[in-house]
VONURO-759154 format. One record per residue (C-alpha): x, y, z. Coordinates in steps of 0.001 Angstrom, whole numbers, plus 500000, padded with zeros to 6 digits. Each point is the difference from the previous one (the first is absolute). Example, Ala and Ser with C-alpha at 12.3 -4.5 7.8 and 13.67 -1.06 7.14 Angstrom:
residues 2
> X/Y/Z
> 512300/495500/507800
> 501370/503440/499340
//
This chain:
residues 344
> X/Y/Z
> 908971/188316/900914
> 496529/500898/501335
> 498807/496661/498811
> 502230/497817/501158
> 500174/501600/503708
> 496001/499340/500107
> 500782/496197/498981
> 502126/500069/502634
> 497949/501400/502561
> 497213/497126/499204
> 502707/497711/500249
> 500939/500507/502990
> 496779/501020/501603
> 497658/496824/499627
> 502404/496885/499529
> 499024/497048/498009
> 498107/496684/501882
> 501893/497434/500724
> 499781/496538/498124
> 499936/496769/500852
> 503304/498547/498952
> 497886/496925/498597
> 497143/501445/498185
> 501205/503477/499468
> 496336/501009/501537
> 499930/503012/502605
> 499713/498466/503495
> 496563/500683/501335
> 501115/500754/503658
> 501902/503094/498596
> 497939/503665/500055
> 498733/500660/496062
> 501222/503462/498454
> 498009/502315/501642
> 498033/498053/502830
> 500562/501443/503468
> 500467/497050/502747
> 498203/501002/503520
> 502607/500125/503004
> 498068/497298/501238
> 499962/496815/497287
> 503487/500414/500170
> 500078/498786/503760
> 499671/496275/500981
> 495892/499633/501433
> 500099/497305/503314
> 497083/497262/499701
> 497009/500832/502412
> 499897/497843/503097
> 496653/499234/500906
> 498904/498903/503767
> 498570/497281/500690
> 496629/501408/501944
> 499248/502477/496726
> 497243/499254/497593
> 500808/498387/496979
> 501199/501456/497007
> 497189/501739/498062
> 498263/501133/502853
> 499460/503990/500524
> 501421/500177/503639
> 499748/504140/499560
> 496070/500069/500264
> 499614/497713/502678
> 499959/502262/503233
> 502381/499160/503033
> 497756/497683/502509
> 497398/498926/496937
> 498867/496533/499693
> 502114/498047/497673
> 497718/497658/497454
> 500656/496388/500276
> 501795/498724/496679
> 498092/497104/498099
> 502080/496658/501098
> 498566/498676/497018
> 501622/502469/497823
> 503777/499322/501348
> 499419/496755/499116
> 501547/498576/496708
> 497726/499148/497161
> 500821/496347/500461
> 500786/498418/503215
> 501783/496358/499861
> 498258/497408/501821
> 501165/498921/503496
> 501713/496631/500180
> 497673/496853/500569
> 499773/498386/503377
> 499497/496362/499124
> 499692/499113/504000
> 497889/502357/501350
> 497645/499770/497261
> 499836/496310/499863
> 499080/499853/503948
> 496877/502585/498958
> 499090/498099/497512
> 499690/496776/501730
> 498183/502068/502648
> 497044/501357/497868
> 499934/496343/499125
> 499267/498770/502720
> 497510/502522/501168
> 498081/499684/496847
> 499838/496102/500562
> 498976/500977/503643
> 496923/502490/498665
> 498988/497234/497376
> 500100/497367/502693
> 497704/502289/502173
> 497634/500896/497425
> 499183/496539/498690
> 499675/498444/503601
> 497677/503354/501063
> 497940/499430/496501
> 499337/496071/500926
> 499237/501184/503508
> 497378/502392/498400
> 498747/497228/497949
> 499545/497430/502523
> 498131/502729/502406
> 497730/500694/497201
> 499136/496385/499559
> 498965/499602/503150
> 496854/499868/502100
> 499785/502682/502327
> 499501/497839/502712
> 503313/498289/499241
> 502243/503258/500313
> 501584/500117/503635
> 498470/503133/501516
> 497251/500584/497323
> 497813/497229/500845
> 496417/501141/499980
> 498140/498952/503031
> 496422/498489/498993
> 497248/502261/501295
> 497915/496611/500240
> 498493/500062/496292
> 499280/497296/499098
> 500539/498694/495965
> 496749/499832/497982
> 499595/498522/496740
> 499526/502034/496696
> 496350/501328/500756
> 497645/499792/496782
> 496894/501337/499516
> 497651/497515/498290
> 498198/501039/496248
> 496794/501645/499764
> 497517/498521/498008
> 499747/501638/496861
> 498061/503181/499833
> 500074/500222/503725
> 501630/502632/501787
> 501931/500034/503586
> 498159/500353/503484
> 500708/503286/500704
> 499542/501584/496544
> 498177/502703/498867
> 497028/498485/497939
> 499899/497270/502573
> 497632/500964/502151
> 499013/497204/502092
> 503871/499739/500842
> 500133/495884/499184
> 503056/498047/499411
> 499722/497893/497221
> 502783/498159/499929
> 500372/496857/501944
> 499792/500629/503698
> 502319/497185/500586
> 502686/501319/498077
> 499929/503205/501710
> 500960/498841/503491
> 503441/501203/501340
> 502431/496432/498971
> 502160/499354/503217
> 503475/500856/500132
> 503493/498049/499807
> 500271/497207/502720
> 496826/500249/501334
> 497644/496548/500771
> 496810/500104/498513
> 496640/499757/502164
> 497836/497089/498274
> 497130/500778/502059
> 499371/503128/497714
> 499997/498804/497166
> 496831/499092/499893
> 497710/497888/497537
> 501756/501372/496083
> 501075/502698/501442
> 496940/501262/502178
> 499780/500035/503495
> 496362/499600/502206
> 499144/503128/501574
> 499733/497658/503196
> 503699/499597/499656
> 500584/503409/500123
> 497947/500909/502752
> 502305/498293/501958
> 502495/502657/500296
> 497033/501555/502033
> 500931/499410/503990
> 495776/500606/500979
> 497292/497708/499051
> 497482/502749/500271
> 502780/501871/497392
> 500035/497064/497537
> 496297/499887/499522
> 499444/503675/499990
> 502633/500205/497005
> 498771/496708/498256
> 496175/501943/500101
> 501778/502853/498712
> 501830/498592/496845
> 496531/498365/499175
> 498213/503239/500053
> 502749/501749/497838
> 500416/497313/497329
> 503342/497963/500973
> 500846/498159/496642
> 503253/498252/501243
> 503110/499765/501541
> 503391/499792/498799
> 502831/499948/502490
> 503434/498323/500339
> 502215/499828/503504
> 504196/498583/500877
> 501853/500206/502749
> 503744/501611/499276
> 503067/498694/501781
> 499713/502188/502649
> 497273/499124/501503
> 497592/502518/498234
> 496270/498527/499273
> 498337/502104/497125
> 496891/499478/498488
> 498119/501857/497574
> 496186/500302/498651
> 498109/501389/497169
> 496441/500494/500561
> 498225/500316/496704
> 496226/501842/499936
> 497592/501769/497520
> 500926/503314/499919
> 502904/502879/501226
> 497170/501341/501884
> 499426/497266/501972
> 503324/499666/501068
> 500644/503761/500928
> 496882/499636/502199
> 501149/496443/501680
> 503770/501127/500984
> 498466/503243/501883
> 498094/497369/502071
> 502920/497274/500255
> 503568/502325/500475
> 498675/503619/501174
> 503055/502454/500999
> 501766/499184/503614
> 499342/496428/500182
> 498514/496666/498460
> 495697/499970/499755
> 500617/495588/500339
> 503071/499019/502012
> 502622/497340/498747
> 500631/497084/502145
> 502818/500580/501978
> 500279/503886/499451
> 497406/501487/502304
> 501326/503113/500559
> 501160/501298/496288
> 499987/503585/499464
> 500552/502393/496972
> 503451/499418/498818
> 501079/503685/499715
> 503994/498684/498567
> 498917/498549/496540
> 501717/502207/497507
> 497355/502538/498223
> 502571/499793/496894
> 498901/496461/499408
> 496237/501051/499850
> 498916/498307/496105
> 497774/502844/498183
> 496322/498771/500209
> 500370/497263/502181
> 498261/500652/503931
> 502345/498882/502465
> 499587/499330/504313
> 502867/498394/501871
> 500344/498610/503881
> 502564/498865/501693
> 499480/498406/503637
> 500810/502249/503077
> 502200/499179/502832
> 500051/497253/501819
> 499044/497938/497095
> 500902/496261/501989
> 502022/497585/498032
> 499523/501010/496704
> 499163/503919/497847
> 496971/499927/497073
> 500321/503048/497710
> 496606/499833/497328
> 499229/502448/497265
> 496457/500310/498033
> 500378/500770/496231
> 496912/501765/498048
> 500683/499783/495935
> 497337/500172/497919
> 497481/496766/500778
> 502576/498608/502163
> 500617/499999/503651
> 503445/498931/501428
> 501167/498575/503200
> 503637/499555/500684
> 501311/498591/502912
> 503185/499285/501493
> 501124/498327/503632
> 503347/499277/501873
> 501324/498475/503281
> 501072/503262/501804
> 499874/502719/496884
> 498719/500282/497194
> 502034/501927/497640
> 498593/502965/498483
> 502315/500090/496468
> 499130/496609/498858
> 495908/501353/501174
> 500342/502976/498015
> 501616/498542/496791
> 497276/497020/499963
> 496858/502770/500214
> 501929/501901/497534
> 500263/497783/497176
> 496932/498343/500858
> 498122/503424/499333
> 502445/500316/496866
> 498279/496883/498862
> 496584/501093/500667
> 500386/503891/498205
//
């Protein structure tokens, strides 16, 4: 009896599962023997409604203070891995592509027609470019000047171990060529190349002057005269003279006597009042070579005479030049220049 009543008890105490008609398993939604079910699982839970203006899920909204600055999400993250391509625009893009065409063809056009523009400046004299034209200071266009050779074994006039200072290469040859356009003078030329020391006393405007000088050259050992004159298109008469003697000596001693400082010793004919030309450029001063320059004073009359004397070595220079109205000094200055270049 005991027995039996205790089988009973358990019986009726903790019931058998219930099984699934079909598979004769207990139904897993049914309390197991001896599990206790909280009071809440067995009630129904509602599904959260979230607003709109609350973080996103995942975020800890509890340690953010009220009033805090909320962090900007990352757009970039909200995006999906793999975005689809928008739809082609065949229109638009065909009108944008015709434009780029066209400016392209527009910057190729530009640059080729700026390049040949560059080119053909380039080519061109300065004098031909509208607006760059270089106006002629009144230079005039000499030919390529050459010194003549030495003999052998002898050195220059104004070297070292040359004492005596003499120029041994043809006298001739050393006289200034005249420039571009100009008429020659004939009446210099003289006999092969040597003119008569009468002929160049001429340039002399006193008798008592020409026969003072022709005494002089006599006493100092005159050996000849080389000298070569033109006559340039505008009106310009030059002339030039190389007077030849024994020694550098003499000639240092003879110019102090013919061209002393502040005006011509012997005055030119037609140039009575010349006085120290004070313009000439010291820059074109030639190393070695002694040089005196006039010009004629105002009024001059119909006509200006500017004269430099030359001292180089054995060799005494006169260059002249004369105008109707001026003489100008550039085409002066460039002739004693390379003339003195000649004689160095």
């Amino acid at each position: 009896m005991t027995h039996q009543a205790e089988e009973t008890d358990r019986s009726t105490s903790h019931p058998a599962p219930a099984e699934d008609p079909t598979s004769g398993v207990p139904r897993s939604d049914e309390p197991q023997p001896g599990t206790s079910v909280p009071a809440a699982a067995r009630e129904p839970v509602p599904a959260p409604v979230v607003p709109t203006d609350e973080p996103e899920l995942g975020t800890d909204t509890a340690a953010v203070p009220p009033g805090a600055p909320t962090a900007v999400p990352d757009a970039t993250a909200a995006l999906p891995e793999s975005t689809p391509p928008l739809a082609p625009r065949p229109l638009k893009s065909r009108r944008l592509l015709r434009a780029a065409l066209r400016w392209t063809a527009a910057v190729v056009v530009f640059a080729a027609v700026g390049a040949g523009t560059a080119y053909g400046i380039a080519g061109m004299e300065r004098t031909d470019v509208p607006g760059l034209g270089t106006v002629s200071d009144g230079r005039w266009v000499y030919p390529t000047l050459t010194k003549p050779p030495l003999p052998k074994g002898r050195p220059g006039p104004l070297a070292e171990g040359n004492k005596s200072g003499t120029h041994y290469a043809d006298l001739r040859r050393l006289v200034l060529p005249a420039p571009q356009q100009a008429t020659a003078d004939p009446a210099l030329r003289g006999t092969d190349g040597w003119l008569p020391t009468k002929d160049f006393l001429t340039e002399y405007a006193e008798k008592r002057d020409r026969e003072e000088l022709a005494q002089r050259f006599t006493q100092y050992g005159l050996r000849h005269i080389a000298a070569r004159g033109w006559t340039t298109p505008d009106g310009t008469h030059t002339r030039v003279y190389l007077l030849q003697f024994d020694t550098a000596a003499v000639v240092d001693e003879l110019i102090g006597q013919i061209a002393p400082y502040g005006g011509p010793g012997y005055q030119l004919r037609g140039a009575a009042d010349s006085v120290s030309d004070d313009g000439f450029p010291a820059k074109a001063q030639i190393e070695d070579v002694t040089r005196v320059v006039y010009t004629e004073s105002k009024p001059y009359g119909k006509e200006q005479t500017r004269q430099a004397y030359l001292a180089a070595g054995d060799v005494l220079a006169l260059v002249v030049q004369d105008r109707k109205g001026s003489a100008h000094p550039v085409p002066f200055q460039q002739t004693v220049t390379l003339q003195s270049q000649l004689l160095a």
